[in-house]
LUMZA-70531 format. One record per residue: x, y, z of N, C-alpha, C in turn; residue in three letters; residue number from 1. Coordinates in Angstrom, 3 decimals. Last residue first. Layout:
BEGIN
    n_east   n_north      n_up   ca_east  ca_north     ca_up    c_east   c_north      c_up  resn  resi
         X         Y         Z         X         Y         Z         X         Y         Z   Ala   NUM
...
END
This chain:
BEGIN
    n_east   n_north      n_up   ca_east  ca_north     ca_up    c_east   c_north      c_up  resn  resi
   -28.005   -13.100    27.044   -28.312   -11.990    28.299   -29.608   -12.071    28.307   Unk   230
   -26.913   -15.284    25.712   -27.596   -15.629    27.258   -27.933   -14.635    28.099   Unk   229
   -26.615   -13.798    23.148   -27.710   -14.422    23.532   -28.030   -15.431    25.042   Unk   228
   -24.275   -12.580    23.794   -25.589   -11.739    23.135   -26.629   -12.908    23.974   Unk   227
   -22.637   -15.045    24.150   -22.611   -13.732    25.312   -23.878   -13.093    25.110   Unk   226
   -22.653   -16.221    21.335   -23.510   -16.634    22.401   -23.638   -15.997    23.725   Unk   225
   -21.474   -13.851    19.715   -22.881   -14.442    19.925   -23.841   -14.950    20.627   Unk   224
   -19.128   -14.262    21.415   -19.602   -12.943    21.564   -20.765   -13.530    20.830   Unk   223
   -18.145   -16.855    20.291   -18.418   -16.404    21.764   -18.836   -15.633    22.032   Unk   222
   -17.561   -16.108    17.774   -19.025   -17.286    18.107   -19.332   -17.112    19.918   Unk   221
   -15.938   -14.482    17.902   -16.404   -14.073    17.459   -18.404   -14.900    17.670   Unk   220
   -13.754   -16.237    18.843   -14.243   -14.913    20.198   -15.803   -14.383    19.274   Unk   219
   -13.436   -18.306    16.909   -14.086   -18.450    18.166   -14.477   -17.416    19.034   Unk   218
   -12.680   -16.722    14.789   -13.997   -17.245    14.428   -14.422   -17.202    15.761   Unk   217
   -10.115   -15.992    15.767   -11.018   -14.338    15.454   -12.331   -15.439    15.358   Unk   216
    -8.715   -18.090    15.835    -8.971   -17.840    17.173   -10.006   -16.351    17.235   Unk   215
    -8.480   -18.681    12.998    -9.355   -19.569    13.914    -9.477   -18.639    14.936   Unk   214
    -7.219   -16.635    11.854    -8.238   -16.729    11.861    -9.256   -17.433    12.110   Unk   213
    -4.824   -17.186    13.159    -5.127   -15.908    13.661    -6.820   -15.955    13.444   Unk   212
    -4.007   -19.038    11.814    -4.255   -19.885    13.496    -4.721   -17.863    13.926   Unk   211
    -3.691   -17.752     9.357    -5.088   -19.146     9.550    -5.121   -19.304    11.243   Unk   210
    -1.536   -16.571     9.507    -2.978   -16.166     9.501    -3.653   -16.885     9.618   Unk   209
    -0.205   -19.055    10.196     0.402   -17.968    11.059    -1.302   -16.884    10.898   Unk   208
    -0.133   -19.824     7.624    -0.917   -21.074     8.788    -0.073   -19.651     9.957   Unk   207
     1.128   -17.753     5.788    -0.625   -18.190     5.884    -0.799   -19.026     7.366   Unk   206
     3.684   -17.848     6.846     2.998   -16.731     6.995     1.630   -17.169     6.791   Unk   205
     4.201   -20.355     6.107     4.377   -19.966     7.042     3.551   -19.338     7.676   Unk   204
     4.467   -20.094     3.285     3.182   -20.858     3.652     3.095   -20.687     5.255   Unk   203
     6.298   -17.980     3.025     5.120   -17.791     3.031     4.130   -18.666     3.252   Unk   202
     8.813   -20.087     3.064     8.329   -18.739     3.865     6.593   -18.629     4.609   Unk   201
     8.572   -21.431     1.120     8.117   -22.054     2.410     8.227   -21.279     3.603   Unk   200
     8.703   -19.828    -0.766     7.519   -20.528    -0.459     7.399   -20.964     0.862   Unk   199
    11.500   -18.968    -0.145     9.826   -17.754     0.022     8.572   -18.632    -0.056   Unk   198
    12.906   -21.251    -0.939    12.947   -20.465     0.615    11.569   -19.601     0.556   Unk   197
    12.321   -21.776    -3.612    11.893   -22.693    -2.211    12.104   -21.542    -0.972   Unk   196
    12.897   -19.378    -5.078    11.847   -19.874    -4.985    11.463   -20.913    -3.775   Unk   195
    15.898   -19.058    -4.626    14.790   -18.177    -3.496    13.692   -18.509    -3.799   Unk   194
    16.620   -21.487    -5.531    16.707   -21.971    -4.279    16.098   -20.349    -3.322   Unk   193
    16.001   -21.333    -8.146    15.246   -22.318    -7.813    15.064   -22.072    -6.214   Unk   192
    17.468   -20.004   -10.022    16.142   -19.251    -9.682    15.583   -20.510    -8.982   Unk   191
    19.902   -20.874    -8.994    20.060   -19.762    -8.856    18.657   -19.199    -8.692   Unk   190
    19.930   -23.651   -10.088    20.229   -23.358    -8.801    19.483   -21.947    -8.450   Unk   189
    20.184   -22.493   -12.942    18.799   -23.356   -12.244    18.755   -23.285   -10.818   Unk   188
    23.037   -21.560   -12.606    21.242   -20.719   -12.745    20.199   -21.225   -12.838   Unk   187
    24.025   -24.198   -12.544    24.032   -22.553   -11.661    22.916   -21.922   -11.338   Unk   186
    23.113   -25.461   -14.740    23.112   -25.897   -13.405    23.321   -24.847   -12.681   Unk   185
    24.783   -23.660   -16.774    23.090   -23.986   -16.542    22.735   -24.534   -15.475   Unk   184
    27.346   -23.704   -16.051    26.118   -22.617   -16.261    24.955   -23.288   -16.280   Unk   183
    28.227   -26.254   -17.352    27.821   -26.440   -15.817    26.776   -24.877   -15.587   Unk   182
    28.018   -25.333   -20.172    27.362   -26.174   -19.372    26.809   -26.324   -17.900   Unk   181
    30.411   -24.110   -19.924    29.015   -23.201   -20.065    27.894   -24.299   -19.793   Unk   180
    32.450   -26.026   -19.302    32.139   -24.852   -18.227    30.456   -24.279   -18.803   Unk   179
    32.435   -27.806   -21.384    32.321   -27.932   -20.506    31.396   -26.686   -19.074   Unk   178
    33.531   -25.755   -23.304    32.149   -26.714   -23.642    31.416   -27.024   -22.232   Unk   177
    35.932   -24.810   -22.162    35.508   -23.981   -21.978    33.517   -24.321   -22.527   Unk   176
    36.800   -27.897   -22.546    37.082   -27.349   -20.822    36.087   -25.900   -20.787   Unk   175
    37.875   -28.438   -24.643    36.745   -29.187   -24.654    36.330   -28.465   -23.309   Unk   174
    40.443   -27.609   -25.109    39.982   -26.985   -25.949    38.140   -27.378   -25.537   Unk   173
    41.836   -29.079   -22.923    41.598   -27.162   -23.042    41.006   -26.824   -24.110   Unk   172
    41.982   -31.138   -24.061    41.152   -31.058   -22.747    41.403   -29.296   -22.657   Unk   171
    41.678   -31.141   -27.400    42.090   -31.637   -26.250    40.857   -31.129   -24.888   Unk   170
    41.019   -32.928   -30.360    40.695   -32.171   -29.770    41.123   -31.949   -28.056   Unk   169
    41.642   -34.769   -32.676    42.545   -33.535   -32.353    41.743   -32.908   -31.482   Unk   168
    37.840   -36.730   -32.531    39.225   -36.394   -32.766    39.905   -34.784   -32.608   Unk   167
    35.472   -36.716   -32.124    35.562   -36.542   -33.701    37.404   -36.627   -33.605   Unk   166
    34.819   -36.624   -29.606    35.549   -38.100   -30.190    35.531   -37.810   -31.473   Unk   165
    34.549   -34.021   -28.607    36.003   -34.541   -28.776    36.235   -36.000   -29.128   Unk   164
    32.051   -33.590   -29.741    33.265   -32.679   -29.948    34.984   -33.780   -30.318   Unk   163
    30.879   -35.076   -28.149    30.823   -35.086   -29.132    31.902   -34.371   -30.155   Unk   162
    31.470   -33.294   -25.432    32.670   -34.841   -25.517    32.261   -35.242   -26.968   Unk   161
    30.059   -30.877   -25.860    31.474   -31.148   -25.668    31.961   -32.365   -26.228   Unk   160
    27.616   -32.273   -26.166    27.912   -31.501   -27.119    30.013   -31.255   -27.309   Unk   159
    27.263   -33.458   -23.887    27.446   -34.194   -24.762    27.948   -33.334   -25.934   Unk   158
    27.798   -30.751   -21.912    28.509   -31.614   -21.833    28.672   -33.109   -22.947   Unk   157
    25.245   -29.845   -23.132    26.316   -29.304   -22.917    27.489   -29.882   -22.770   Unk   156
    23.164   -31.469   -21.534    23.698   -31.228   -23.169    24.313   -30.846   -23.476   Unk   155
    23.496   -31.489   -18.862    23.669   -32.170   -20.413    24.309   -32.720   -21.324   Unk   154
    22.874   -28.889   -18.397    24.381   -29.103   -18.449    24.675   -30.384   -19.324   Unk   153
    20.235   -28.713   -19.494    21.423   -27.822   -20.179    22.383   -28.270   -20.028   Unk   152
    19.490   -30.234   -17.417    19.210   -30.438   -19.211    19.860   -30.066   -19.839   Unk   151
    19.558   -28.910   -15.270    20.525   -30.063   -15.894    20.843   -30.337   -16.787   Unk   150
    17.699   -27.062   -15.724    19.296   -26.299   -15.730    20.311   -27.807   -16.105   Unk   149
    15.595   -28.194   -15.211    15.995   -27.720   -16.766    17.338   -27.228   -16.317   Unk   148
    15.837   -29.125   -13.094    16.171   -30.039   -13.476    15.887   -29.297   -14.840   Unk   147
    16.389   -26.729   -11.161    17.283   -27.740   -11.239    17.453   -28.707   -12.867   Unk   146
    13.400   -25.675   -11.680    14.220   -25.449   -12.228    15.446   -26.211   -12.202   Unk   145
    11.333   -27.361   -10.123    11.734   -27.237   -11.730    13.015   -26.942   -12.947   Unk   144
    11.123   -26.348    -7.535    10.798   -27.341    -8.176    11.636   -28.149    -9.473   Unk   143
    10.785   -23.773    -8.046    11.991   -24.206    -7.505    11.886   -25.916    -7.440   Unk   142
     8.514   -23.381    -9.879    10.130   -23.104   -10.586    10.673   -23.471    -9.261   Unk   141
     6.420   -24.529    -8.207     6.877   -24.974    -9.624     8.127   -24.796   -10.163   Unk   140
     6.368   -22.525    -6.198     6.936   -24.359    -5.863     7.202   -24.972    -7.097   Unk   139
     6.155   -20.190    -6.915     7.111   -20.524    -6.465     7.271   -21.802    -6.599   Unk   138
     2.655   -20.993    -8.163     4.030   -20.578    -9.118     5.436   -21.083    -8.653   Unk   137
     2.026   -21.554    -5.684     1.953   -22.972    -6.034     3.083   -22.511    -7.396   Unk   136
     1.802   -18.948    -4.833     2.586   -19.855    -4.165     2.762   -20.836    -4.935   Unk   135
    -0.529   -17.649    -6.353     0.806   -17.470    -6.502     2.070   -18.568    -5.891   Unk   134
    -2.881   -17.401    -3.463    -2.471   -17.408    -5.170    -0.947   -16.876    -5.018   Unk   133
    -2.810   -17.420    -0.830    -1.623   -18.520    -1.293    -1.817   -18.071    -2.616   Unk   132
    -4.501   -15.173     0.202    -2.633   -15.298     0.424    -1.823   -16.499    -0.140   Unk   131
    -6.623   -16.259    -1.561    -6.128   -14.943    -1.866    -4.667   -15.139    -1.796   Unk   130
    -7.327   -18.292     0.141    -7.040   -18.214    -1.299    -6.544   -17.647    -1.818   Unk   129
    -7.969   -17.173     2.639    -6.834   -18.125     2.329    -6.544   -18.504     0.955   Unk   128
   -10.328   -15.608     1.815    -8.775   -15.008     2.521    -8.231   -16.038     2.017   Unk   127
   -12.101   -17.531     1.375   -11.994   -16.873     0.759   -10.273   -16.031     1.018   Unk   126
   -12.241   -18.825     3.888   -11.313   -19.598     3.192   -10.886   -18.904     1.855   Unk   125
   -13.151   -16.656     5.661   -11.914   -17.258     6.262   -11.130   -18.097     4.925   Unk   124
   -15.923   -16.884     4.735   -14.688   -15.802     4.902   -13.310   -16.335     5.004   Unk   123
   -16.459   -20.079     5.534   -16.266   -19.308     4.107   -15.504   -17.993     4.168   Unk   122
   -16.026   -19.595     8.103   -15.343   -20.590     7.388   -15.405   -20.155     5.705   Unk   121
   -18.443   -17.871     8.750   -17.143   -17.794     8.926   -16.443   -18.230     8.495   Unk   120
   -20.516   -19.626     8.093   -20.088   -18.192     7.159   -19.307   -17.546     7.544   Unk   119
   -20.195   -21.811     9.747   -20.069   -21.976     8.274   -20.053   -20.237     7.516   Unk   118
   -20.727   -20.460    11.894   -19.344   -20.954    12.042   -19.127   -21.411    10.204   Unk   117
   -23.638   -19.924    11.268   -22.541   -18.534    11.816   -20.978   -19.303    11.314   Unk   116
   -24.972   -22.675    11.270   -24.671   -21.392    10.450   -23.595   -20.389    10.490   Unk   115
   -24.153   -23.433    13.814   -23.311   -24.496    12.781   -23.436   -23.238    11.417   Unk   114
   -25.418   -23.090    16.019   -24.184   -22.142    15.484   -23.375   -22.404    14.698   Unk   113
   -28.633   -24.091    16.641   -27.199   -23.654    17.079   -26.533   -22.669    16.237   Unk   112
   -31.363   -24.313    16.199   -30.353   -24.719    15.171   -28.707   -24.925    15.481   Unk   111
   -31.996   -24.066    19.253   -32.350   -25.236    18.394   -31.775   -25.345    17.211   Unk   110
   -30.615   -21.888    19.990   -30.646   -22.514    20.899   -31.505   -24.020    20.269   Unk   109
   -31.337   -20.176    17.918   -30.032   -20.258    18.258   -29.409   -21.933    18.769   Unk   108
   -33.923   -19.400    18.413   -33.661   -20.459    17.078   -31.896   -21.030    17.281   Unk   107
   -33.932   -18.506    20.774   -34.626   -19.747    20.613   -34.271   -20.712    19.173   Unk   106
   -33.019   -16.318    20.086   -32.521   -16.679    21.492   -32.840   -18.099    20.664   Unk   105
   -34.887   -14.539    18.488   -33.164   -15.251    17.555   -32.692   -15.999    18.853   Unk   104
   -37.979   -16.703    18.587   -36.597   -15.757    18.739   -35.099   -15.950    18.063   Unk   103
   -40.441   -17.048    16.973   -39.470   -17.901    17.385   -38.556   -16.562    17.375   Unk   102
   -42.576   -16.134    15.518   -43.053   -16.367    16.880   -41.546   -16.378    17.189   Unk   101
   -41.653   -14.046    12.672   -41.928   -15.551    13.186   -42.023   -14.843    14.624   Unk   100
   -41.028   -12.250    11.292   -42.287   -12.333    11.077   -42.816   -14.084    11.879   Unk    99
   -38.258   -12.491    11.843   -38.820   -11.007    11.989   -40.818   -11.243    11.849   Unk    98
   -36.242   -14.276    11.734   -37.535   -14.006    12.474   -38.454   -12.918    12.952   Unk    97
   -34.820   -13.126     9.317   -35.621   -14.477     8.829   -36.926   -14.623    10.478   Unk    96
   -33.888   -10.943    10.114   -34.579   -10.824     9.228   -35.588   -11.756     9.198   Unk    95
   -31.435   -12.650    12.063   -32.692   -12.139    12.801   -33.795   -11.557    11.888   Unk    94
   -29.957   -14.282    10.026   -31.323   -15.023    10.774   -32.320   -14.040    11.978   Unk    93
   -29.044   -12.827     8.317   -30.527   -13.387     8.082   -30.708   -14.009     8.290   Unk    92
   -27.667   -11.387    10.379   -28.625   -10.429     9.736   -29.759   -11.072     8.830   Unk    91
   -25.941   -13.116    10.711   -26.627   -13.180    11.829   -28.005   -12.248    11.344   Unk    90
   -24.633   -13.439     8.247   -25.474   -14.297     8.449   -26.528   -14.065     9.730   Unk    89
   -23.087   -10.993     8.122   -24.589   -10.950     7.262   -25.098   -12.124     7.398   Unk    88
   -21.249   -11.527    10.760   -22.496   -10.298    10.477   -23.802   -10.501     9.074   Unk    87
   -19.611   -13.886     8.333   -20.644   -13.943    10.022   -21.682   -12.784    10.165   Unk    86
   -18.594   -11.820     6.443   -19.914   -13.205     6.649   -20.503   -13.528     7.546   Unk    85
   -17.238   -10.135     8.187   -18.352    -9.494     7.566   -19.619   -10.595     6.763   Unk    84
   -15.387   -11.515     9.496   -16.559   -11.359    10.259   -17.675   -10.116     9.080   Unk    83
   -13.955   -12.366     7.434   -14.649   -13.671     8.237   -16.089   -12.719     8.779   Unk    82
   -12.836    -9.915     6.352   -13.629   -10.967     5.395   -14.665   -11.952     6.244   Unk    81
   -11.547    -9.242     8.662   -12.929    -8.621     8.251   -13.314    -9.251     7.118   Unk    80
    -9.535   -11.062     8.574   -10.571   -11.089     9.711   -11.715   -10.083     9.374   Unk    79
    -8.246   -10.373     5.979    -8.381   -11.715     6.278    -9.530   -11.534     7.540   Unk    78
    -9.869    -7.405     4.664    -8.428    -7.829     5.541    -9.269    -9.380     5.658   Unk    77
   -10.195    -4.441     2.587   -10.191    -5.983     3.240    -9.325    -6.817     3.067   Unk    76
    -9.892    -1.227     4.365    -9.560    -2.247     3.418   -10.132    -3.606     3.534   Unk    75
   -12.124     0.707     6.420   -10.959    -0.337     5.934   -11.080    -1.376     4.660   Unk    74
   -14.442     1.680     6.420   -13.690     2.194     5.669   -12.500     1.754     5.223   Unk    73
   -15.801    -0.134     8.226   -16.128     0.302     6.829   -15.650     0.685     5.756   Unk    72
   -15.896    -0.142    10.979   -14.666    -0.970    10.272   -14.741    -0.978     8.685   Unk    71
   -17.623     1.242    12.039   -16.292     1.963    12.263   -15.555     1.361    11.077   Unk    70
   -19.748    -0.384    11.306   -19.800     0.980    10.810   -18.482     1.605    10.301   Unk    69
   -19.026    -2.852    12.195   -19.235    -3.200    10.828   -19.582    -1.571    10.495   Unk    68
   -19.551    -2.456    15.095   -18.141    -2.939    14.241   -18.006    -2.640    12.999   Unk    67
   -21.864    -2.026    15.206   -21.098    -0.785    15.271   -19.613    -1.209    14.998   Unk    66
   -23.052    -4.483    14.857   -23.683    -3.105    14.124   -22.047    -1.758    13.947   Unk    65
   -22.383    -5.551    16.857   -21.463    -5.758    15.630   -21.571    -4.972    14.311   Unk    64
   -21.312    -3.307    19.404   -21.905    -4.262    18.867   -21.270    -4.505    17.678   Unk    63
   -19.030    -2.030    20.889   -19.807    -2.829    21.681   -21.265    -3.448    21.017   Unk    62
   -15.911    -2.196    20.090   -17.186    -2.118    19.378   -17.879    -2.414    20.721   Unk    61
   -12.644    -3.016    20.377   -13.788    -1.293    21.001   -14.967    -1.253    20.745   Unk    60
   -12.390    -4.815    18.793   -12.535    -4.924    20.915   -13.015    -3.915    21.063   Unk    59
   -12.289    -4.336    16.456   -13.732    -4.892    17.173   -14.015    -4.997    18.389   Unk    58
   -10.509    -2.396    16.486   -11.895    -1.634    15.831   -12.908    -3.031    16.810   Unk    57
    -8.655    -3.576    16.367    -8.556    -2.823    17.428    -9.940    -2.572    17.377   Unk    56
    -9.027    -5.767    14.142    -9.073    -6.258    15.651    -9.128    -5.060    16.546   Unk    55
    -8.092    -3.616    12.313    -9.444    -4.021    12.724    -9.911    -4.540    13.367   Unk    54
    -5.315    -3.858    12.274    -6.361    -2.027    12.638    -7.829    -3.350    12.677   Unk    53
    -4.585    -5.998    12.150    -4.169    -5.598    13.362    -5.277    -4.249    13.738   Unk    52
    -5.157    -6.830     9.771    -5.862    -7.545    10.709    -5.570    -6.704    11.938   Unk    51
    -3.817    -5.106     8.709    -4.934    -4.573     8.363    -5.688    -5.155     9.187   Unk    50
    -0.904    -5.553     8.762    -1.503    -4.397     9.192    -3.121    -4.356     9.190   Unk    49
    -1.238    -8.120     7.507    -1.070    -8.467     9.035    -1.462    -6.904     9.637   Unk    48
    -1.254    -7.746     5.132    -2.702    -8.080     5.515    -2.675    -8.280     7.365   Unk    47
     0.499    -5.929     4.354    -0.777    -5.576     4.428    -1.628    -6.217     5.149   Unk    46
     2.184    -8.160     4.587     3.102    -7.141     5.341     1.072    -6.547     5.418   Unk    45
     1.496    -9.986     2.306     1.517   -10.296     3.767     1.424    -9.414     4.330   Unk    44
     1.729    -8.481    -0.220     0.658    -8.621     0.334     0.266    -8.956     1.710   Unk    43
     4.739    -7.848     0.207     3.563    -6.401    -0.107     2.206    -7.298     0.927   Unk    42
     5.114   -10.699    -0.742     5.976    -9.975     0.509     4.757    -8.822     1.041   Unk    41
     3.987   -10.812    -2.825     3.731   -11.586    -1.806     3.876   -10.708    -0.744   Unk    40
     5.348    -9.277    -4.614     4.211    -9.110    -4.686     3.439    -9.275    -3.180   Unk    39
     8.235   -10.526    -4.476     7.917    -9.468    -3.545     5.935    -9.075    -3.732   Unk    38
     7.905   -13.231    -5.197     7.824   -13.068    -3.736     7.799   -11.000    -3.755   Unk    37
     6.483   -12.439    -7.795     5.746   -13.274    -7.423     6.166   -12.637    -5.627   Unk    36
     8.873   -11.308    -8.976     7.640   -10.628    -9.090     6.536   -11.014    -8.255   Unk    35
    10.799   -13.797    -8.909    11.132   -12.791    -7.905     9.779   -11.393    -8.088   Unk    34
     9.713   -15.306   -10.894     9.793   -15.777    -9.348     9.563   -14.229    -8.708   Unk    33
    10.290   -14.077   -12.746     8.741   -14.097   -12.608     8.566   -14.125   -11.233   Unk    32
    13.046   -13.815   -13.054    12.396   -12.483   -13.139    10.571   -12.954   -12.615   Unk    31
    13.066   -16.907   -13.194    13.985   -16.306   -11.940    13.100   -14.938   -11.989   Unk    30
    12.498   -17.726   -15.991    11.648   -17.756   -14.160    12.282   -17.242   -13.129   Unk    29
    14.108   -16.110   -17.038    12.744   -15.444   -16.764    12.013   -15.889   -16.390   Unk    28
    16.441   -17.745   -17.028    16.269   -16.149   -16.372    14.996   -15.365   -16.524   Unk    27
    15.395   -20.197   -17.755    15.763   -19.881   -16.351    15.806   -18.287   -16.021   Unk    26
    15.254   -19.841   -20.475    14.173   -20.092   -20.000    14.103   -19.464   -17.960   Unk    25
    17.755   -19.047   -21.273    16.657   -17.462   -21.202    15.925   -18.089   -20.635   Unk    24
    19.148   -20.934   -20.657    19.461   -19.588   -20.104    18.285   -19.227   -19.597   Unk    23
    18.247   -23.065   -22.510    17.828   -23.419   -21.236    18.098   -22.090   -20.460   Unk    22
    19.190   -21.503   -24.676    17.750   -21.449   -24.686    17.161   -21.926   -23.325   Unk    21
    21.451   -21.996   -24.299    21.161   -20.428   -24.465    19.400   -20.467   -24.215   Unk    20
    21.419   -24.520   -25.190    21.876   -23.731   -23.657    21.458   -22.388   -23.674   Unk    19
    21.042   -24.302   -27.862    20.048   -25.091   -26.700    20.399   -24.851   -25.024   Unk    18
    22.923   -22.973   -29.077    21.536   -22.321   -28.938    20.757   -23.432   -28.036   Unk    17
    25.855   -22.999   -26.953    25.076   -23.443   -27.875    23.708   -22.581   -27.709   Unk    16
    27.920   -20.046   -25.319    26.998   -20.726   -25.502    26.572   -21.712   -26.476   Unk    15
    29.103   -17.464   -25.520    29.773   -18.450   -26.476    29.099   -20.139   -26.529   Unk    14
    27.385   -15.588   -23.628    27.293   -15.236   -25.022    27.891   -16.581   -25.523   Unk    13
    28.671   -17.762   -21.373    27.165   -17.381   -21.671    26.914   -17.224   -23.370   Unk    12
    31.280   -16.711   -20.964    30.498   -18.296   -21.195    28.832   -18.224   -22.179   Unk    11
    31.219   -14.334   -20.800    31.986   -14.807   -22.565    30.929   -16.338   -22.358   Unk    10
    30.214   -14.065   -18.038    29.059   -13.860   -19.438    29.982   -14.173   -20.670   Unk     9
    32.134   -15.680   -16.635    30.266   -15.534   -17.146    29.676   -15.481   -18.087   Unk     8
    35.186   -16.138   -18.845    34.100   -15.587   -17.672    32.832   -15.741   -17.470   Unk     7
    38.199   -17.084   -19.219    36.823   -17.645   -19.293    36.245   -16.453   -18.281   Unk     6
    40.441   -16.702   -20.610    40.071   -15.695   -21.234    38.481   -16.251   -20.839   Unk     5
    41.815   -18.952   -19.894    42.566   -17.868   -19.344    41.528   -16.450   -19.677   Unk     4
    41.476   -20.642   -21.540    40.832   -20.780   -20.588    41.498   -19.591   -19.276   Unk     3
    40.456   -18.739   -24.552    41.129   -20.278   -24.109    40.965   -20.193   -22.778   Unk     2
    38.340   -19.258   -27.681    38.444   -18.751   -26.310    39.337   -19.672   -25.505   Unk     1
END
């Protein structure tokens, strides 16, 4: 091949098998990557619709009985995860005084609200698990990949200049060794740098739900204690 006759893919196909092999590794983290952000993508886009229909559902409620009727049929969403723990905790602590002297006013008002805010926090972290599986994938191949794509260039490049201290060999003949080499650095580049951008997208997008699902815990502990100073 001479250097008039170089392209991509001749590079590619005219390859060593250890470049070829750093290739395929890179082009099917690049195919995983990119399964990973749009998966993601899907899942965000849902979960911000879903917080949005069910926040409408709880400002219209005027209990939580009747939150937890209307909001039934929805999917689950990062804020109906929180408040469907919260609701079954408040359900056993008014169960739990159902055969006691002590009110839910009174137990409130001596245990407090360290319960409620802990079965919120569990909802809440359950969600947050959910929107990051997968993320820590992205950070691995953009991470990662650079430095198998180096590997390739390399080697690639020793494979070349091995080449040329055997002798008769020139700089156009060693130039097209060269080039498929630097390929691999490309396409490490290539599946590495939408892996960093969507991660650090998406971690975005979580602490964007997380400061959504702090401020759903507090109206939510506030509307408890509203219940209970009437």
């Amino acid at each position: 091949m001479t250097g008039g006759d170089l392209n991509i893919f001749q590079i590619i196909w005219d390859a060593g098998w250890i470049v070829k092999g750093v290739l395929s590794i890179l082009f099917l983290s690049s195919i995983f990557s990119w399964t990973v952000i749009l998966k993601k993508r899907k899942m965000f886009s849902s979960a911000k619709k879903l917080n949005q229909e069910f926040l409408e559902i709880y400002k219209q409620g005027n209990t939580f009985s009747e939150v937890y009727d209307r909001a039934h049929h929805l999917p689950l969403s990062p804020l109906k995860a929180m408040f469907l723990e919260g609701h079954l905790e408040l359900r056993k602590v008014r169960e739990s005084q159902k055969d006691s002297p002590q009110t839910f006013k009174s137990y409130i008002d001596t245990f407090g609200m360290d319960g409620v805010d802990r079965a919120l926090k569990k909802g809440g972290i359950t969600a947050r698990m959910e929107l990051e599986e997968g993320l820590s994938v992205l950070a691995s191949i953009g991470s990662i990949s650079p430095f198998v794509g180096l590997f390739g260039t390399v080697w690639g490049i020793i494979d070349s200049f091995t080449g040329l201290a055997k002798g008769g060999g020139t700089l156009e003949q060693v130039a097209p060794g060269i080039a498929e080499a630097l390929v691999a650095t490309a396409v490490g580049l290539f599946a590495a740098i939408p892996a960093v951008w969507f991660y650090n997208h998406f971690q975005m997008r979580v602490s964007k739900v997380e400061a959504d699902m702090e401020c759903f815990g507090q109206e939510f502990i506030n509307t408890v204690q509203r219940i209970v100073i009437r």
